[in-house]
C-alpha positions as semicolon CSV with decimal commas, in nm:
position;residue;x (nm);y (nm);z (nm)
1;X;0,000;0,000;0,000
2;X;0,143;0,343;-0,087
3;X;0,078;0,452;0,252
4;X;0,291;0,231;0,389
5;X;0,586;0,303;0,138
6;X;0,533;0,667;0,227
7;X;0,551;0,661;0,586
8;X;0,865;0,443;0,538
9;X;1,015;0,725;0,310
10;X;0,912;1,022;0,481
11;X;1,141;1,189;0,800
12;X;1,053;1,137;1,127
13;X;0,833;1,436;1,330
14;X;1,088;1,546;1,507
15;X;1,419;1,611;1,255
16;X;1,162;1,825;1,067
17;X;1,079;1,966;1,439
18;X;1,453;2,046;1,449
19;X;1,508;2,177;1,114
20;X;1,714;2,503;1,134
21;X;1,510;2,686;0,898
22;X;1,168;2,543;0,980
23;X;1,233;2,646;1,356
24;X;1,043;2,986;1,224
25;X;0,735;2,802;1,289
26;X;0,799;2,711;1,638
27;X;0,434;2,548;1,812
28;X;0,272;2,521;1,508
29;X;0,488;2,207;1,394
30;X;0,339;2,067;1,685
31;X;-0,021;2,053;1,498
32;X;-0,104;1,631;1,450
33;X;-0,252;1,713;1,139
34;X;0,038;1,823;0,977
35;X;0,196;1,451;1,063
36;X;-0,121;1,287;0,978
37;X;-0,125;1,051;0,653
38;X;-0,534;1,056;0,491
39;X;-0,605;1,062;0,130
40;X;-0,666;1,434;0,229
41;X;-0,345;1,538;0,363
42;X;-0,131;1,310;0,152
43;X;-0,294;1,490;-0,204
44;X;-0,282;1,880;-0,034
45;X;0,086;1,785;0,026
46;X;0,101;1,685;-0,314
47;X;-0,009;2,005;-0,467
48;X;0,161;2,269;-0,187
49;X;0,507;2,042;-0,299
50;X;0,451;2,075;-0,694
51;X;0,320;2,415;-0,658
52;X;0,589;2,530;-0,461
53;X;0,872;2,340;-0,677
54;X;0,770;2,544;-0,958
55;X;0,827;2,846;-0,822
56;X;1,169;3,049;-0,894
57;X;1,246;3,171;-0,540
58;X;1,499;3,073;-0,315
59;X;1,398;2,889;0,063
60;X;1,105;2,673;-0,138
61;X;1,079;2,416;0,123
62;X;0,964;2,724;0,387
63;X;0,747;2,869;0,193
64;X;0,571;2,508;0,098
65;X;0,598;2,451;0,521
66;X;0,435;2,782;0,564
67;X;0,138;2,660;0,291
68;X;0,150;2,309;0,457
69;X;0,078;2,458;0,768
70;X;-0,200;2,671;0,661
71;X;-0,393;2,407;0,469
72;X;-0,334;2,169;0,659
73;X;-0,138;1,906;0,426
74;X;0,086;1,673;0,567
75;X;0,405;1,880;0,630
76;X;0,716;1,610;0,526
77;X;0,571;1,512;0,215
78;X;0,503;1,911;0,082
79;X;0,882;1,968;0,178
80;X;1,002;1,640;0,033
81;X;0,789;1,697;-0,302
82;X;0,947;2,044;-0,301
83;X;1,301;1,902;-0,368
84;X;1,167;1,774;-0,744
85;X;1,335;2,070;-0,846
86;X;1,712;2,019;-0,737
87;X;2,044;2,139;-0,870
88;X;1,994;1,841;-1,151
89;X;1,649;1,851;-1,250
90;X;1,640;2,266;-1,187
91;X;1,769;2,336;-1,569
92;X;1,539;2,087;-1,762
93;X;1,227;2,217;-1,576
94;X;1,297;2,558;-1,603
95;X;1,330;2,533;-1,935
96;X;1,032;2,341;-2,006
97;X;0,859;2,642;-1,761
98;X;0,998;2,884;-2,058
99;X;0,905;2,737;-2,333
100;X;0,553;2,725;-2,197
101;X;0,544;3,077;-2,084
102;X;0,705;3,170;-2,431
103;X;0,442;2,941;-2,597
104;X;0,137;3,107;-2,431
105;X;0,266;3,475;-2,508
106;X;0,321;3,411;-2,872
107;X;0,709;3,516;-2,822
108;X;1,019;3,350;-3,018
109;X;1,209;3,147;-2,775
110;X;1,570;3,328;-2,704
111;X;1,903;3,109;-2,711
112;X;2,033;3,135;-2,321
113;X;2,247;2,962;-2,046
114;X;2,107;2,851;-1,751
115;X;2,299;2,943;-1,451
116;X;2,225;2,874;-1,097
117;X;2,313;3,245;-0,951
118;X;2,053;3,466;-0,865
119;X;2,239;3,717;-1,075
120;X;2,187;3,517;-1,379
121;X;1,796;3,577;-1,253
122;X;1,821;3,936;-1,218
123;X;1,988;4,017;-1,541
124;X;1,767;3,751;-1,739
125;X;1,450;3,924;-1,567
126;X;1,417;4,142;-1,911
127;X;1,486;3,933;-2,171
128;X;1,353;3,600;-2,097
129;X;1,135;3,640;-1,747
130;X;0,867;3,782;-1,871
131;X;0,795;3,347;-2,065
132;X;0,971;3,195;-1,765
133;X;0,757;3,361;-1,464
134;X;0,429;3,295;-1,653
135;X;0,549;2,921;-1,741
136;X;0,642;2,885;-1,399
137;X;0,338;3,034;-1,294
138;X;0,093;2,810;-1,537
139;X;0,282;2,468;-1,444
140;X;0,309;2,500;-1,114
141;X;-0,083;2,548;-1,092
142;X;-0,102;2,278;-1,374
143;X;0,109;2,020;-1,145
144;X;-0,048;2,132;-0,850
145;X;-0,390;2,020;-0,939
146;X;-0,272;1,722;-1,168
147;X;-0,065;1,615;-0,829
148;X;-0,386;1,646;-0,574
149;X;-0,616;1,523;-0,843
150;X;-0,376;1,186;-0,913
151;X;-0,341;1,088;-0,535
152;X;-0,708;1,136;-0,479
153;X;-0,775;0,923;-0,751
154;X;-0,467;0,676;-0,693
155;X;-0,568;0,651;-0,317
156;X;-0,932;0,552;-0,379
157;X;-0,816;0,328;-0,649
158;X;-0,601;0,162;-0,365
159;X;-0,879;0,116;-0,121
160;X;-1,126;-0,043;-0,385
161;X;-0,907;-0,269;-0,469
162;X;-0,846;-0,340;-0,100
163;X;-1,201;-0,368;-0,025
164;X;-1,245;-0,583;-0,299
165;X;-0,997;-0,814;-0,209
166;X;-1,173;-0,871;0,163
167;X;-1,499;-0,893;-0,027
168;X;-1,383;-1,170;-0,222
169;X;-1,195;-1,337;0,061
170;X;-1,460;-1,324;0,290
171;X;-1,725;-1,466;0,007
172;X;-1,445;-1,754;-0,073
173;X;-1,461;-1,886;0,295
């Protein structure tokens, strides 16, 4: 059951507790429903983590804590999820986020080198960021919803099945 490979995966209460930059928080990490593991919390986590992991702004996993927090998603998986975007996978999706944002404002795409620096950012801001803040903006709401929708559907998918397995057990007998 995925529930079981996610609890398995996912940080213990209290290293998050200890975090350094979560500390900002202070009681509220205490909540239980932000360490609870429903359909529910499990798919809002989902969507604060893609949402967030779209977004071009440094200290991600805070902001998707603060979001967590506020809705009430299950707070290691929206900070894990954040980390899709990572030094590796940060040029490919960034990309993809301009080509979409380029796309939708009817712009020729630019030739440019990615570079991790957040004066790269500033000086790109007027050329390209324009296409790369709207892309960013349209897939992160486009993975947000695909990500809650997916583990609603995935979850009650899961507990059919299981219920449908005891059903059949239980008529066997």
């Amino acid at each position: 059951m995925p529930k079981k490979l996610i609890k398995r995966l996912m940080p213990d209460s209290q290293s998050i507790k200890d975090n350094k930059y979560l500390k900002i928080f202070g009681n509220l990490l205490h909540n239980p429903h932000l360490w609870h593991m429903n359909r529910h919390s499990v798919a809002k986590a989902f969507a604060v983590g893609l949402f967030f992991a779209f977004i071009p702004v440094p200290f991600q996993m805070v902001l998707a804590a603060g979001t967590a927090i506020l809705v009430h998603s299950n707070l290691p998986i929206s900070i894990a999820i954040v980390w899709l975007t990572n030094p590796l996978t940060m040029p490919a999706i960034f990309y993809a986020c301009y080509m979409v944002g380029a796309w939708l404002i009817g712009t020729t795409t630019q030739e440019f080198n990615f570079e991790a620096s957040w004066q790269w950012v500033i000086d790109s801001l007027s050329t390209i960021g324009p296409a790369f803040l709207l892309g960013c903006g349209v897939l992160a709401v486009t993975f947000a919803i695909l990500g809650y929708l997916s583990i609603q559907g995935l979850w009650r998918y899961r507990v059919i099945k299981a219920w449908k397995k005891r059903v059949s057990k239980k008529l066997s007998r």
